[in-house]
BALUM-7998 format. One record per residue (C-alpha): x, y, z; residue in one letter. Coordinates in steps of 0.5 Angstrom, whole numbers. Layout:
REM residues N
       X       Y       Z   resn
       X       Y       Z      a
...
REM end
This chain:
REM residues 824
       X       Y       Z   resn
     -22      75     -35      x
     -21      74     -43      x
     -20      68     -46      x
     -13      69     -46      x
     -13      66     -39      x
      -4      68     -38      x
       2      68     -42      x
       9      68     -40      x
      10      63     -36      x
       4      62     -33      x
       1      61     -39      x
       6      55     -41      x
       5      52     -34      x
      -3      50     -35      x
      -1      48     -42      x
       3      43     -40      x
      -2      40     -36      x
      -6      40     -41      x
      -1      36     -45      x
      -2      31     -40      x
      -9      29     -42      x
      -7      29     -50      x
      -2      23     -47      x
      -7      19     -44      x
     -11      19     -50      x
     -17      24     -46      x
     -16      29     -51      x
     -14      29     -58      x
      -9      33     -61      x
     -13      39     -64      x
     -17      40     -59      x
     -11      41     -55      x
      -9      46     -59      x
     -15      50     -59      x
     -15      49     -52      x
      -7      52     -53      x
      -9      58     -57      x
     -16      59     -52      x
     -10      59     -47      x
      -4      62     -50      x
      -8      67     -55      x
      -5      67     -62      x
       2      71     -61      x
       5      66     -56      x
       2      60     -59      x
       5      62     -66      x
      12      63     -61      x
      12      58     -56      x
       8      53     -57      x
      13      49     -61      x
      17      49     -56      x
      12      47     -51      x
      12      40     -56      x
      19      40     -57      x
      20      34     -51      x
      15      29     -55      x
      20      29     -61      x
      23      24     -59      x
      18      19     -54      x
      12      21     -58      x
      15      22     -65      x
       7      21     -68      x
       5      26     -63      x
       9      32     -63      x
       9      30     -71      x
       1      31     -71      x
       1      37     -67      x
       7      41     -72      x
       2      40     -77      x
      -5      43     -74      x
       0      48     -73      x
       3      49     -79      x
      -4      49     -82      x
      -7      53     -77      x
      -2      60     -77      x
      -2      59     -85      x
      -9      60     -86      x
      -8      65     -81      x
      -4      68     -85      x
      -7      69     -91      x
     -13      71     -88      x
     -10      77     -84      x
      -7      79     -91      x
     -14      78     -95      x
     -16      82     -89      x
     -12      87     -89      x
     -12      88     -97      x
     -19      89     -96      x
     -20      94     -91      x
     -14      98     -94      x
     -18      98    -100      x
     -25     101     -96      x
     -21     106     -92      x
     -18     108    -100      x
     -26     109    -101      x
     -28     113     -96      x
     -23     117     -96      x
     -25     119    -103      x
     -32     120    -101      x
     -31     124     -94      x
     -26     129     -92      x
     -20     128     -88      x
     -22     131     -80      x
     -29     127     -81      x
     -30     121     -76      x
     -28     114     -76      x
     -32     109     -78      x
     -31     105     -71      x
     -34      99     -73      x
     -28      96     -77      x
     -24      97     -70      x
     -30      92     -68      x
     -29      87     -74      x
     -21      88     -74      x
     -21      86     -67      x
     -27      81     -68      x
     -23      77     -73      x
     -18      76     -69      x
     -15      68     -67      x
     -14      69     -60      x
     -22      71     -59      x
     -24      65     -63      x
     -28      60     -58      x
     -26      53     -57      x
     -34      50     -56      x
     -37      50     -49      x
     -34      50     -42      x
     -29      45     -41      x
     -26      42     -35      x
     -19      38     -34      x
     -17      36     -27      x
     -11      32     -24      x
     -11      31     -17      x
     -11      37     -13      x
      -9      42     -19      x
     -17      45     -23      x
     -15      48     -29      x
     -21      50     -32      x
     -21      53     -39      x
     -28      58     -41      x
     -29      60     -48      x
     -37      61     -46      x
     -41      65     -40      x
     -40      61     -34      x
     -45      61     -28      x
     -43      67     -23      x
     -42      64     -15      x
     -48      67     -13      x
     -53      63     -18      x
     -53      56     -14      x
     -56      50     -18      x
     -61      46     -13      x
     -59      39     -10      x
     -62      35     -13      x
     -59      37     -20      x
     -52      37     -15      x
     -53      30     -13      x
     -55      29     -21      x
     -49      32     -23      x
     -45      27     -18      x
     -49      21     -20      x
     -48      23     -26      x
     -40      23     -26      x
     -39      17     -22      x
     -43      13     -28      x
     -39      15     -32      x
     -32      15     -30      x
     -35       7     -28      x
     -36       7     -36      x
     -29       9     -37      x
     -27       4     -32      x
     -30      -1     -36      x
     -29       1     -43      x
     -20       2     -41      x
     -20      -5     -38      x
     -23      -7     -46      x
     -20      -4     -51      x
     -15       2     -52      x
     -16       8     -54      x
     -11      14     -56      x
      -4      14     -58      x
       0       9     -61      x
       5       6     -55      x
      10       5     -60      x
      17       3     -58      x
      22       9     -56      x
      30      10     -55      x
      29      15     -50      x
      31      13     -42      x
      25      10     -39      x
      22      13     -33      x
      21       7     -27      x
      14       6     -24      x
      15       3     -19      x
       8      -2     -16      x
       8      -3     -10      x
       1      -3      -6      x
      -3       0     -11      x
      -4      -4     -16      x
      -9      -1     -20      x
      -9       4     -26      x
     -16       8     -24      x
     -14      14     -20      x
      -7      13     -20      x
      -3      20     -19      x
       4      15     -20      x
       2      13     -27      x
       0      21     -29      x
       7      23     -25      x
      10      18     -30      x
       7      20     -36      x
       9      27     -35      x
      15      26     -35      x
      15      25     -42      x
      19      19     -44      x
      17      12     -43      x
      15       9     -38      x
      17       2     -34      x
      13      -1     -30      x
      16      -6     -24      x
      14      -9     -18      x
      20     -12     -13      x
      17     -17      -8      x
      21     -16      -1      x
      18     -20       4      x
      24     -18       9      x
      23     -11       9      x
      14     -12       9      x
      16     -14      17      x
      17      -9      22      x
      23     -10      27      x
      17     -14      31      x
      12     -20      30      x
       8     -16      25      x
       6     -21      21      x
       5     -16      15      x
       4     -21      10      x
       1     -27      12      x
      -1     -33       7      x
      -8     -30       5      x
      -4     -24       3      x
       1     -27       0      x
      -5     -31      -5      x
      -9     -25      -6      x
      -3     -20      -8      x
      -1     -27     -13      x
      -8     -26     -17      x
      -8     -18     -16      x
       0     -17     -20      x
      -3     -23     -25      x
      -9     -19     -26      x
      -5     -12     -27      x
       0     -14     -31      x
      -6     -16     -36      x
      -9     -10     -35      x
      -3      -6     -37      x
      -2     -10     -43      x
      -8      -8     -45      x
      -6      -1     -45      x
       0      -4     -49      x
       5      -5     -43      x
       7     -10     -38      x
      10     -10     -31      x
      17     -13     -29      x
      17     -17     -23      x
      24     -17     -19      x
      26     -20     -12      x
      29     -17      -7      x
      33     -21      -3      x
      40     -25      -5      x
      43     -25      -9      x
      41     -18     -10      x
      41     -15      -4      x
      35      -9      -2      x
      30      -6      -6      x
      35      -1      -5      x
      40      -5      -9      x
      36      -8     -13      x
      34      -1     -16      x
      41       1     -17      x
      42      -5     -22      x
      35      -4     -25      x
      36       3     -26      x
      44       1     -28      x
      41      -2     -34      x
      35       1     -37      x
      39       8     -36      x
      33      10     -32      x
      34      17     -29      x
      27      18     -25      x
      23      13     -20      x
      16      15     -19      x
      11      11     -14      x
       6      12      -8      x
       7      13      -1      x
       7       8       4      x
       6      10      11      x
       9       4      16      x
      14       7      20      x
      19       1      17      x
      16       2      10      x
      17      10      10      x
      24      10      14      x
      27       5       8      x
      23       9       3      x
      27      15       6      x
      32      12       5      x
      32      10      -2      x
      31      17      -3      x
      37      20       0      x
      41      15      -4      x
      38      15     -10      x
      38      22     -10      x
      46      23      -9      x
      46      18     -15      x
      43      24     -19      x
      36      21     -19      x
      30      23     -19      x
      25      20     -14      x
      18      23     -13      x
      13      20      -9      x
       5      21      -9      x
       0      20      -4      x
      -6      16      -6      x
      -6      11       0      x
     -10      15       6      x
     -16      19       4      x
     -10      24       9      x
      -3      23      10      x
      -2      21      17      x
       5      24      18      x
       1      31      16      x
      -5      30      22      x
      -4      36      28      x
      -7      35      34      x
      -7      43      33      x
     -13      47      36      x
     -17      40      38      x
     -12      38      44      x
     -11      31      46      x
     -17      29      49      x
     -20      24      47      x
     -14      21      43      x
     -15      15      39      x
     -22      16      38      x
     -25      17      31      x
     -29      24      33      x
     -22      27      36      x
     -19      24      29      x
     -24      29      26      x
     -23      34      29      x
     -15      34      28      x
     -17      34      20      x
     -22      39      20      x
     -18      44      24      x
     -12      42      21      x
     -14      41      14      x
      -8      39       9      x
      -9      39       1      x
     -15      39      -2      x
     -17      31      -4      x
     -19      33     -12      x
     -22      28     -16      x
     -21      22     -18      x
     -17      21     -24      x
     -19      17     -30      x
     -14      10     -32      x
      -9      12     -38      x
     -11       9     -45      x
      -4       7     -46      x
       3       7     -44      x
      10       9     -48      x
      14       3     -49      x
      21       3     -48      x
      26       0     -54      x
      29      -5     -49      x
      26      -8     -42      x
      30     -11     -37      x
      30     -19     -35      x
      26     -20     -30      x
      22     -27     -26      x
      16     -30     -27      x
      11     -29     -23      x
      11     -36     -20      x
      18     -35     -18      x
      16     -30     -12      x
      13     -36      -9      x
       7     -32      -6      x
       2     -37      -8      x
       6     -43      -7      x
       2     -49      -4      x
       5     -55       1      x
       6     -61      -2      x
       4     -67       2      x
       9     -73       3      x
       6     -77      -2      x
       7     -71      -6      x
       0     -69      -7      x
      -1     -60      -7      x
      -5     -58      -2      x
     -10     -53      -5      x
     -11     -49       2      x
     -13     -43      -2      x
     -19     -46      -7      x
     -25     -42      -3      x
     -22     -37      -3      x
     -20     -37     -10      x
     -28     -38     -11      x
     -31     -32      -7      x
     -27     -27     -10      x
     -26     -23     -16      x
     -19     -20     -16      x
     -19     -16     -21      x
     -20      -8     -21      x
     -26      -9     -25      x
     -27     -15     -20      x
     -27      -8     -15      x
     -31      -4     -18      x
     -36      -9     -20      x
     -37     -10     -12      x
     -37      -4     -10      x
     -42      -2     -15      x
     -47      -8     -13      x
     -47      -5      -5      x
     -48       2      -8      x
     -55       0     -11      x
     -57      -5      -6      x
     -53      -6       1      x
     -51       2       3      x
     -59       2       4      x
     -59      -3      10      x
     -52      -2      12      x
     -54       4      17      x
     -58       0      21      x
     -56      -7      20      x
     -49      -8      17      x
     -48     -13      24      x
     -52     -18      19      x
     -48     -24      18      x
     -53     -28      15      x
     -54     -22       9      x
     -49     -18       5      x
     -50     -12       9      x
     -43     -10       8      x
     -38      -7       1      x
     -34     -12       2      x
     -28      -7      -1      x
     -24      -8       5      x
     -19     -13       1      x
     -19      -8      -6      x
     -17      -3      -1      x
     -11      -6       3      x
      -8      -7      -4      x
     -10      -2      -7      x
     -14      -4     -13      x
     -19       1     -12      x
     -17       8      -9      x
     -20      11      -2      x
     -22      17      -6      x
     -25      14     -11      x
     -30      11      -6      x
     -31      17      -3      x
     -33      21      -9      x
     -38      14     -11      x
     -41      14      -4      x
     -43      21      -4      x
     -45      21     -11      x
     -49      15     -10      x
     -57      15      -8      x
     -56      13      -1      x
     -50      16       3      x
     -50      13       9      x
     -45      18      14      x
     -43      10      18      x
     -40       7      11      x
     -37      14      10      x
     -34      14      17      x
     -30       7      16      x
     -26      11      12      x
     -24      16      18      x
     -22       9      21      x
     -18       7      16      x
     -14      13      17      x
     -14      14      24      x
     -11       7      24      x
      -5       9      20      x
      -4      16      25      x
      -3      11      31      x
       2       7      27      x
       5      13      26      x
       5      16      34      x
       7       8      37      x
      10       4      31      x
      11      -1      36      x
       3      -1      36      x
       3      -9      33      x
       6     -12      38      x
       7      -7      45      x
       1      -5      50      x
      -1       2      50      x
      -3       2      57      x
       3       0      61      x
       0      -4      66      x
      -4      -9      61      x
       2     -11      58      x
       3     -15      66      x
      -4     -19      64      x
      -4     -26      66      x
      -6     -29      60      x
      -8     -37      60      x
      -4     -42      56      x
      -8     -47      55      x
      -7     -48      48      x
     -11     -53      47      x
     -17     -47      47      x
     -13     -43      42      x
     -13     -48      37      x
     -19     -49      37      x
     -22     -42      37      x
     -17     -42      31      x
     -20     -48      27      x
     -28     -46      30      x
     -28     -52      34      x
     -30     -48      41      x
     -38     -51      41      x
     -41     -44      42      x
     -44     -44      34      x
     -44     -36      33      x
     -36     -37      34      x
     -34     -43      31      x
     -38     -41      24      x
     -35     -33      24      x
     -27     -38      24      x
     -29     -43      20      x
     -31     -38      15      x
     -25     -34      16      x
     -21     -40      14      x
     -25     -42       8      x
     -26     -35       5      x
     -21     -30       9      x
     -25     -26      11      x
     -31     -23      16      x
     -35     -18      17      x
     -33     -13      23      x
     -39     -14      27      x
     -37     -22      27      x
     -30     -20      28      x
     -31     -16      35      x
     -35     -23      37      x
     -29     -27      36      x
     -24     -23      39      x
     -29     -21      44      x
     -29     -29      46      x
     -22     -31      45      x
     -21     -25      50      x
     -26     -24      56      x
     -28     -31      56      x
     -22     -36      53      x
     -16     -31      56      x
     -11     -31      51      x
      -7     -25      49      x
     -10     -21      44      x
      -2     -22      40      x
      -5     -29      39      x
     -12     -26      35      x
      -7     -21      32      x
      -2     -25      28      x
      -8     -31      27      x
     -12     -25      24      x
      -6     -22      20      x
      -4     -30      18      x
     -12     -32      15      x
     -15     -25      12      x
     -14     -23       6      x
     -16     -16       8      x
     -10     -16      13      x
      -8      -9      15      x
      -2      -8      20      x
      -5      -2      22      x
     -13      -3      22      x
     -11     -10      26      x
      -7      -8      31      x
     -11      -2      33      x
     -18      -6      33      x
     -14     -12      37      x
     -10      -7      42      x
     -18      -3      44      x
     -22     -11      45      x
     -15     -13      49      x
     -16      -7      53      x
      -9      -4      52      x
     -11       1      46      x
     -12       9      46      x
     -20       8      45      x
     -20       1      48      x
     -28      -2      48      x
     -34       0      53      x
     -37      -7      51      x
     -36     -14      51      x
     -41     -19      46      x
     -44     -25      48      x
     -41     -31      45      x
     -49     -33      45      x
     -54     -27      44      x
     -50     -24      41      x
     -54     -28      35      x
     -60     -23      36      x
     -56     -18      33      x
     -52     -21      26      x
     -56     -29      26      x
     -62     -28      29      x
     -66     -34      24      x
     -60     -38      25      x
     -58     -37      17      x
     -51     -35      18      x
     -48     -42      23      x
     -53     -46      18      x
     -49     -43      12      x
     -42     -45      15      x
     -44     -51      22      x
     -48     -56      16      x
     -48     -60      22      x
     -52     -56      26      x
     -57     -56      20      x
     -64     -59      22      x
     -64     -56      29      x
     -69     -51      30      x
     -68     -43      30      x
     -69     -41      36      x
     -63     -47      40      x
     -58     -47      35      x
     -55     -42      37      x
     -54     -47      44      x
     -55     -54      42      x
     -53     -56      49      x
     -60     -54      52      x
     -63     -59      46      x
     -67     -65      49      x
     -64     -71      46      x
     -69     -73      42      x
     -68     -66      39      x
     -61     -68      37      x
     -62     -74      35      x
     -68     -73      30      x
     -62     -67      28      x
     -57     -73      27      x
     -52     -68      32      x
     -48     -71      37      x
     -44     -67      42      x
     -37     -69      42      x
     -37     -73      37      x
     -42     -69      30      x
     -40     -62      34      x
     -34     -61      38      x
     -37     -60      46      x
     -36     -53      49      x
     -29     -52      51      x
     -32     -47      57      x
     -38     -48      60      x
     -38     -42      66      x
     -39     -35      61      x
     -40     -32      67      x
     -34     -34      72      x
     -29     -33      66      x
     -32     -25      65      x
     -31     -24      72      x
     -24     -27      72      x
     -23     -23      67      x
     -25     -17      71      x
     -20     -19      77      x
     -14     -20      73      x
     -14     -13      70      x
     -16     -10      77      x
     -10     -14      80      x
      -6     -11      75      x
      -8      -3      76      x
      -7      -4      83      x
       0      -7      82      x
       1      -1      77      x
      -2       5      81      x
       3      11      78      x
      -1       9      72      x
      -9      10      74      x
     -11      17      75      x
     -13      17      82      x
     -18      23      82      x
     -21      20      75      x
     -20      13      76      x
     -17      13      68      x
     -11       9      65      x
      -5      14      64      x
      -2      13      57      x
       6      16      55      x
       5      21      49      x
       9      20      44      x
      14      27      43      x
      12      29      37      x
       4      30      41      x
       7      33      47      x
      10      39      43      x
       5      39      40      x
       1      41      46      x
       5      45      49      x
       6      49      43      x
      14      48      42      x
      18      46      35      x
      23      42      38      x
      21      35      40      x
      28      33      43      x
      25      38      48      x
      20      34      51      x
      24      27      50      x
      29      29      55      x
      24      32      61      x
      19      28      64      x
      15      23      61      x
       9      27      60      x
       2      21      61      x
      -4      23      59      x
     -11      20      62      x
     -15      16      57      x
     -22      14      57      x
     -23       7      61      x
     -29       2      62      x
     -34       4      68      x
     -33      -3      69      x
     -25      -2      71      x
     -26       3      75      x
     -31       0      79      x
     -28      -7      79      x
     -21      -3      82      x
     -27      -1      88      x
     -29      -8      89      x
     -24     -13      87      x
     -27     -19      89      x
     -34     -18      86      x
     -36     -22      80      x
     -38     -19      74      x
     -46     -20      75      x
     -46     -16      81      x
     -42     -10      77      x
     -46      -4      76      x
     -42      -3      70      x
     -43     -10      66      x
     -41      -8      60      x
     -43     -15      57      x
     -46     -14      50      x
     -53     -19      48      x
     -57     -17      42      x
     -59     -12      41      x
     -62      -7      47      x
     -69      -6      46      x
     -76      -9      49      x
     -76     -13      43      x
     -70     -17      45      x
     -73     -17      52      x
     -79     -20      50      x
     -75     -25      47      x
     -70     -27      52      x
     -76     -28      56      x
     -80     -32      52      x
     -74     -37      51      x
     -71     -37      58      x
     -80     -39      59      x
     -80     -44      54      x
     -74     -47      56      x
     -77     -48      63      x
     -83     -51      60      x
     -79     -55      57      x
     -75     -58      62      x
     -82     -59      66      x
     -85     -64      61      x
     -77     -67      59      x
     -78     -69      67      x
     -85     -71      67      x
     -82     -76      62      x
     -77     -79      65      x
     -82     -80      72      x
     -85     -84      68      x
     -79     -87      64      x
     -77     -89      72      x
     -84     -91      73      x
     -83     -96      68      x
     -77     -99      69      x
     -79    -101      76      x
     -85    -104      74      x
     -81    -108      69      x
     -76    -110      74      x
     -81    -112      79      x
     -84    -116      74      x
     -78    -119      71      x
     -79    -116      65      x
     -74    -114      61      x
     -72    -107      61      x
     -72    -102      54      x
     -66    -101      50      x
     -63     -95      53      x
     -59     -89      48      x
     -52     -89      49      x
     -51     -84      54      x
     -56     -79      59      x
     -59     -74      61      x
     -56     -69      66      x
     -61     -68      72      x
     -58     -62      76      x
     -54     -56      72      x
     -46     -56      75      x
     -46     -49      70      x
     -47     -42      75      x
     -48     -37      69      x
     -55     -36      67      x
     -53     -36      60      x
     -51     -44      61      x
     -56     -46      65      x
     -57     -54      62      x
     -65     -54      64      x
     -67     -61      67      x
     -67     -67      64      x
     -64     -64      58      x
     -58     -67      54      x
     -50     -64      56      x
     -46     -70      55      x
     -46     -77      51      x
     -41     -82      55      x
REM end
């Protein structure tokens, strides 16, 4: 192609784009008019650029009056070159006229140099690349490499390395200074950008969508507690959230006032009504005639969201939304081609995206140098009257600071964000392939919170994450997770709060509260538990593998309903995601598309994430001083043992609520065969897998119609999905326990020869220490009675005894002899 790359209208349309990067400070203006003459070429420049410009008079009057200079300057001297050109080159042809007959040849070279001197073959320097989003528009004024000439990987991945460092720098180096073009106050209408769960400015399309528009922008967040909430018991905002979304909106208003900005925070709510309405009032007063955010993808969220856009655009604004959430836009997801078996599983999730490939991801954009400031901005609230931080008072009038542990472990900045994310891509990603389950090690990103709100982009990540040394494909399949969450709340919107599969939602749950509360408050006795609640408590939050622990516990062995873990999770985590708890929370309470082949041991599961005892030490300090290999089971510790820890069971340490793991699993096991019975029409008979009803929308997909309505009134159409062995053997056998169960599903520790071994070795020294504690206490009776035939008087004794014989069945709790389980 020549180095006029079009003209016309397709020519302006690029140059448009360009303009954006003059407008966030990434390019200075004479090189964008290079750029232009490089695009355009010399004639459509001279005759267009002006009016390409023409829309920054007025919302950047020193821009649009530096780039009429350039111009001005550049076709003057244009100008008077061509004549001086021309002057000469008559007078050569004069001279060889004179000096040649009239039919000779030509001297072609000057046709060479004429055509050689021209503006538009004037090179602007080396290849440049300006990218937005999903839209590449390159501009070569040099040969570029050919397709066929591939660079090696590892100069890819350099390359990749490279890029990632240096958008990190830009990161670092907006967040400190701005750099660009003046933000000075303009008259003209503002545009409104509209936060919502995206409070950052790295990789934002809603901020570029509203620098494009040309006029100043006007950044508010409208806090809306009553439309967060689904038509359900969602729990979309809990505590944590609330206090994490606090530190995230003071940290971004900081952030756009360095950038010469602010950010405008309103309430929704009365006396104003909806965000609907609170935009009308806004938008009544500023002038504003566009709004532009980011999407969201709740299927409450994005049906008032639609709403808005009806409305405001019969009020004749402009709303434009963008997509930055998900790495895919979950409505967009097609089952096309792939079918719908194995629904809900990750590896099916994937299939759908690459058989149904959407828009391209594109490459993280950079954050702005600045922002135009309207003339005038609206009344808003103060921060502290959204009441998102708001602490109890006591009745003596003191606060209540809930919140200061998790005040101290994080950071909630973007920088914050980047910063972590950063630490983990140059130390954990190389151990989270085989030991992210570590809860004693920072094996794991600790993103998720950053994520949820919005402070660091999935895209962002991903491009990071593949650019860094150690490209784990676990760490990048999370992100798959997270966007299959968002398309199964998309096919069931009642997922927070309803059973998948219709004959679980008849469970039998326990209603001993008493056990809730004290799973809530890491008060159960099982240590490995009650250190992963506590430090939900303190931190708001844990590590995936400690969460399937705690809901796998609360579940198959306490018997409360997996609602209950949902809403305490939604109410405690400061990553708290609607569709990411309720996904995880319907497949550990049996009931969800893909719900889990495994249930972790409260107990040996410490193989796996605590093997040393670190991580219960770090949040049980009274189980401290006891040894590594009985921490996990302070109950099978012999009473000297405790007392040299100072630990007193029920007293120091709370009891075990639940002695019996295995009677409980098999009741478990029972109750959901007793239910599957009850509801035959929903267990496939040949298969012996759970029937699920499909959504419309999937149906017409699998059938190939376009009208969904079709399908919604005919039949229901049920699907089998997968179903745990164990289920389907129980069905066979409903009376049997879960230890004769061929298909046990019970995780401990880590399944290898090494943690056989181990198991053995314990289960070993455990029976050699029942043996010497009653050797001892034969000599301990021995003793007595000599006393008490002497007259002697007897030894002062400790409060309470050892048990002799164990009451417990699961081998897992079997108390060896003589060993302490109770202090009266």
């Amino acid at each position: 192609m020549s180095p006029s790359m079009g003209s016309g209208e397709d020519g302006v349309s690029v140059v448009r784009k360009m303009l954006r990067e003059v407008l966030v400070g990434h390019e200075d203006p004479e090189g964008f008019f290079a750029l232009c003459v490089s695009v355009l070429g010399h004639h459509d420049t001279r005759s267009q650029f002006l009016t390409v410009i023409r829309p920054l008079s007025t919302a950047h009057v020193a821009l649009h009056c530096r780039l009429t200079a350039i111009y001005q300057e550049y076709f003057t001297h244009v100008e008077d070159d061509e004549l001086h050109l021309a002057m000469t080159l008559s007078l050569l042809e004069s001279e060889k006229a004179t000096k040649h007959p009239p039919n000779s040849c030509k001297d072609s070279s000057s046709h060479s140099q004429r055509s050689a001197l021209k503006p538009e073959n004037i090179s602007t320097g080396p290849n440049q690349r300006l990218q937005k989003g999903n839209d590449n528009v390159s501009v070569q004024s040099s040969p570029s490499p050919k397709k066929d000439d591939k660079l090696p990987d590892s100069t890819v991945d350099q390359e990749k390395a490279k890029r990632s460092r240096k958008r990190r720098q830009k990161c670092k180096v907006a967040g400190q200074q701005v750099v660009g073009l003046p933000a000075s106050p303009s008259s003209q209408l503002p545009v409104l950008l509209w936060f919502r769960r995206d409070l950052r400015l790295c990789d934002n399309p809603a901020i570029i969508g509203a620098l494009e528009v040309g006029a100043p922008v006007l950044p508010v967040f409208i806090w809306a507690p009553d439309e967060e909430e689904g038509p359900g018991t969602t729990v979309a905002v809990g505590g944590a959230c609330k206090f994490w979304l606090h530190q995230a909106l003071s940290c971004l208003r900081s952030s756009l006032e360095r950038i010469g900005s602010t950010l405008v925070f309103l309430r929704a709510g009365s006396p104003s009504g909806s965000s609907l309405q609170t935009l009308r009032q806004l938008l009544q007063e500023t002038g504003a005639r566009t709004v532009v955010a980011n999407a969201l993808y709740e299927p409450w969220l994005k049906e008032r969201d639609d709403a808005i856009l009806s409305a405001l655009n019969k009020d004749g604004v402009d709303v434009r939304v963008h997509h930055s959430y998900c790495l895919r836009d979950p409505y967009s997801v097609s089952t096309v081609g792939v079918g719908l078996r194995g629904i809900g599983s990750v590896s099916h999730f994937m299939s759908c995206c690459k058989q149904n490939p959407g828009a391209p991801l594109g490459a993280p954009l950079d954050p702005p140098a600045s922002l135009p400031r309207p003339s005038h901005w609206p009344g808003g609230l103060a921060l502290d009257e959204l009441e998102l931080a708001k602490m109890p008072h006591r009745k003596d009038g003191t606060i209540i600071d809930w919140a200061a542990n998790i005040r101290k472990s994080w950071d909630f900045s973007e920088e914050g964000a980047h910063a972590q994310l950063e630490g983990f891509l140059q130390d954990g990603v190389y151990r989270y392939e085989k030991e992210s389950g570590r809860a004693d090690s920072p094996n794991t990103s600790g993103l998720s919170p950053y994520l949820h709100f919005g402070q660091l982009s999935p895209r962002w990540l991903l491009w990071d994450a593949k650019g860094a040394k150690c490209r784990p494909p676990k760490f990048q399949r999370k992100l798959a997770w997270r966007d299959l969450a968002y398309w199964q709340l998309t096919l069931f919107p009642d997922l927070p709060w309803e059973s998948l599969r219709p004959p679980y939602k008849a469970l039998r749950w326990s209603s001993d509260r008493s056990h809730l509360k004290a799973w809530q408050r890491g008060r159960t006795g099982f240590p490995l538990v009650d250190a992963a609640m506590r430090q939900l408590w303190l931190s708001g939050w844990m590590n995936n593998y400690m969460r399937h622990v705690v809901a796998s516990f609360l579940i198959a062995y306490l018997h409360q309903s997996w609602q209950e873990g949902y809403r305490w999770f939604q109410d405690t985590l400061v990553d708290a995601d609607v569709a990411i708890d309720a996904m995880m929370w319907q497949n550990g309470g049996m009931c969800g598309l893909d719900h889990w082949n495994f249930v972790m041991h409260p107990v040996d599961a410490a193989l796996t994430c605590d093997p040393c005892g670190a991580f219960v030490r770090q949040w049980c300090p009274e189980l401290a001083e006891l040894p590594d290999e009985l921490i996990h089971k302070p109950w099978k510790c012999p009473a000297s043992m405790l007392r040299r820890a100072g630990v007193v069971l029920g007293e120091t340490y709370p009891e075990r609520i639940i002695t019996d793991l295995e009677e409980h699993r098999s009741q478990s096991l029972k109750d959901v065969a007793q239910v599957r019975q009850q509801f035959g029409q929903y267990v496939d008979k040949s298969s012996g897998c759970d029937l699920v009803p499909m959504p419309p929308r999937l149906v017409s997909e699998a059938l190939g119609l376009s009208n969904g309505d079709a399908v919604s009134r005919g039949k229901q159409f049920l699907l089998p999905l997968i179903t745990r062995m164990e289920f389907k053997h129980q069905l066979e056998e409903p009376d049997s326990d879960a230890a004769s169960n061929p298909y046990n599903a019970v995780l401990k520790g880590y399944v290898s020869r090494k943690r056989d071994e181990t198991i053995a070795f314990l289960n070993e020294r455990d029976f050699t220490a029942s043996v010497l504690n009653e050797g001892a206490q034969r000599r301990e009776r021995m003793d007595s009675n000599y006393r008490r035939m002497e007259g002697l008087p007897q030894p002062r004794q400790p409060k309470g005894r050892a048990r002799r014989t164990p009451t417990a069945k699961d081998k897992f709790s079997v108390v060896p002899g003589g060993v302490v389980n109770s202090l009266r």
